[in-house]
C-alpha positions as CSV (number, residue, x, y, z in Angstrom):
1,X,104.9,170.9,118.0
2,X,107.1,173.5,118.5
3,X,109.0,173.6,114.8
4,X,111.8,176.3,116.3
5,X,112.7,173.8,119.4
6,X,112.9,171.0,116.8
7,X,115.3,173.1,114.4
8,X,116.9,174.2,117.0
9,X,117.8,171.1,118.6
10,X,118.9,169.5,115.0
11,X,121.6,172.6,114.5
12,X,123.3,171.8,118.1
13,X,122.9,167.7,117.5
14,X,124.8,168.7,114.3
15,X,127.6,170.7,116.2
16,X,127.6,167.8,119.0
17,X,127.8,165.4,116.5
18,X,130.6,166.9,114.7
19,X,132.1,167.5,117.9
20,X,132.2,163.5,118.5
21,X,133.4,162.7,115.6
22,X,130.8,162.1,113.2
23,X,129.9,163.3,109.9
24,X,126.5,163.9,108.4
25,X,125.4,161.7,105.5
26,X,123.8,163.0,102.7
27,X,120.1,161.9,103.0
28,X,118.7,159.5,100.2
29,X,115.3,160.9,98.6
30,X,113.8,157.7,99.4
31,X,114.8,157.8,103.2
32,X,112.4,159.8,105.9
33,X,114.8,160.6,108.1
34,X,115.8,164.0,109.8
35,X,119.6,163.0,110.2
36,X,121.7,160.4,109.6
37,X,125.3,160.6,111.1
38,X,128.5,157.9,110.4
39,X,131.4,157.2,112.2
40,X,133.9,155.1,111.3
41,X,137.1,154.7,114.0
42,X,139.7,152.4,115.6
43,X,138.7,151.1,119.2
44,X,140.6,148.6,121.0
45,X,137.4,148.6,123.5
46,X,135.9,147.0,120.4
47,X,138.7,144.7,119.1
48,X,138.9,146.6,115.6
49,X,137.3,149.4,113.2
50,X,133.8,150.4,114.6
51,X,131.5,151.7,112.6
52,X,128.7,153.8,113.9
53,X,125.1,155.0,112.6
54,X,123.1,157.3,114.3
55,X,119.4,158.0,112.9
56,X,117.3,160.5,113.7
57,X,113.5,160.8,113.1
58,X,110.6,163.2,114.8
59,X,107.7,161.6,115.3
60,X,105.0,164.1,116.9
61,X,103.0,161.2,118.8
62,X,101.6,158.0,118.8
63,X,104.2,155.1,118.7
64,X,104.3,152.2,120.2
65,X,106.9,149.3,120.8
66,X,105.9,147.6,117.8
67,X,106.5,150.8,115.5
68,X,109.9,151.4,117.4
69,X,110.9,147.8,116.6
70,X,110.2,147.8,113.3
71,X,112.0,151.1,112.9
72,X,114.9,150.1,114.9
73,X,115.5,146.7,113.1
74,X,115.0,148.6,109.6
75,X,117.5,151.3,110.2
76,X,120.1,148.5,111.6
77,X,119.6,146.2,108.3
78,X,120.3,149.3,106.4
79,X,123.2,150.7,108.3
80,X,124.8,146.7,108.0
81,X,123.9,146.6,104.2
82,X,125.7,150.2,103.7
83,X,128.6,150.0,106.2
84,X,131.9,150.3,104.9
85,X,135.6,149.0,106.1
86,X,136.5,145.6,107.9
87,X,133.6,143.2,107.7
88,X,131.7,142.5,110.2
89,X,133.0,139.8,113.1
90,X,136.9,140.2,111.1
91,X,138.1,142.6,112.8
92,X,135.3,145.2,112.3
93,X,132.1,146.1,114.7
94,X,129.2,147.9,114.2
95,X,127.3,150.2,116.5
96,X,123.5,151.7,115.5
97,X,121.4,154.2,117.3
98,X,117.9,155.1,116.3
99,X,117.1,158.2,118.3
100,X,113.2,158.9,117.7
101,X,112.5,162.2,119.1
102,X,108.6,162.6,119.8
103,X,106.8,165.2,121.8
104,X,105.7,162.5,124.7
105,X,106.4,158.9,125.5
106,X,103.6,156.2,126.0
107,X,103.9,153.6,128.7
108,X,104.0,150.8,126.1
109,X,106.9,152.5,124.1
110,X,108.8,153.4,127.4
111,X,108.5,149.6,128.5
112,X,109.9,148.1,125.2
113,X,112.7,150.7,124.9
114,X,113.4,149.9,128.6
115,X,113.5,145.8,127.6
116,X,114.9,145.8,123.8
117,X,118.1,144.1,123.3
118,X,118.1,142.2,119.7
119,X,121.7,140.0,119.0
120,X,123.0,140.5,116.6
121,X,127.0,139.3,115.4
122,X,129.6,141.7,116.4
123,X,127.1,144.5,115.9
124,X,124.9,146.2,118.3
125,X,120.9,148.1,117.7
126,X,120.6,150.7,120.3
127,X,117.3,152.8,119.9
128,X,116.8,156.0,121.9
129,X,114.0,157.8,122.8
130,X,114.2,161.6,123.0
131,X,110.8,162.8,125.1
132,X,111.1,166.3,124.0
133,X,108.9,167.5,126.4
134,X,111.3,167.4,129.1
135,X,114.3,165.9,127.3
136,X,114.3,163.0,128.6
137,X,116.1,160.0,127.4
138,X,114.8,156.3,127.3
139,X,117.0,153.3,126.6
140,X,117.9,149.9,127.7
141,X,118.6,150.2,131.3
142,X,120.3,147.0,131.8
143,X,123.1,145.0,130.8
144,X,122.5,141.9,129.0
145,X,124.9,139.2,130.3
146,X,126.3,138.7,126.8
147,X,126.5,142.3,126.2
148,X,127.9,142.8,129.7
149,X,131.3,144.8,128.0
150,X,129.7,146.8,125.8
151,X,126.1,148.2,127.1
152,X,127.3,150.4,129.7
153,X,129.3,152.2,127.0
154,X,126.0,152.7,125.0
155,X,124.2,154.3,127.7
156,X,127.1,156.6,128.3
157,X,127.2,157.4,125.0
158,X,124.1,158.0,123.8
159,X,123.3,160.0,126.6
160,X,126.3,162.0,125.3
161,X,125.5,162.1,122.1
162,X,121.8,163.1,122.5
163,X,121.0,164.8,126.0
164,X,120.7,168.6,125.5
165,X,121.4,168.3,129.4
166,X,124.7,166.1,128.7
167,X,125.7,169.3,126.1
168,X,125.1,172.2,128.9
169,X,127.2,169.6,131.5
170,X,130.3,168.9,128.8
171,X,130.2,172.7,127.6
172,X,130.4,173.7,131.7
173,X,133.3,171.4,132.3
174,X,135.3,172.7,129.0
175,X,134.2,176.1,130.6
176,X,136.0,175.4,133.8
């Protein structure tokens, strides 16, 4: 594991973050986490105040789609325990994505990533997989029917939010 790619990459996911409106949370002791962002924000897409968690962990190797679910659903239940504003399904939404970053993805964890799409009431789980080998990202690649307005939005942005190659593409058209 390169350490220096790693720091590297949280500094500019800092700066990107900040960029799209987020702000870092202060870490708990208790929580083994890298990052944690918040958003909070008025979205007529969204019929109200969306709130939005963003997680981030390094994992060198070795998960699976079990591990990834269990992390996923943990980090949602904690994000809907400590989100603030509107309540949930009156008027306020909220949004969480786990972004594991590990060094190389397994077949079993790219298959679940690929297939994952919990329900949940006028809330949305959305892990991401950061390969860092190659930065690529994994995600749910389609569209549940009843998630048909929303998904294509995810995928959009979290490839924003978390693609090294989405940053170099957005800094060359703000270049331009």
């Amino acid at each position: 594991m390169n350490n220096e790619k790693l720091l590297n990459y949280l500094i500019s996911l800092d700066e990107w973050m900040k960029y799209f409106g987020f702000e870092k949370v202060v870490l708990e002791d208790n929580m083994s986490m890298d990052r944690i962002y918040s958003r909070y924000k008025v979205e007529l897409s969204k019929f109200g105040q969306s709130s939005t968690y963003v997680f981030v962990k390094y994992v060198e190797q070795g998960v699976d789609g079990k591990w990834m679910q269990q992390f996923s659903s943990n980090l949602f239940e904690f994000a809907y325990r400590h989100k603030k504003g509107i309540p949930i399904g009156i008027g306020g939404s909220l949004t969480v994505y786990p972004l594991l970053i590990t060094e190389s993805v397994s077949f079993d964890l790219a298959g679940f990533i690929k297939k994952y799409t919990p329900k949940h009431y006028s809330a949305f789980e959305f892990p991401v997989v950061l390969e860092f080998v190659n930065d690529n990202l994994y995600y749910l690649e389609s569209t549940p029917i009843w998630g048909a307005l929303y998904f294509s939005g995810f995928r959009k942005e979290a490839y924003q939010l978390f693609s090294v190659k989405a940053w170099k593409e957005i800094s060359e058209r703000a270049s331009k």
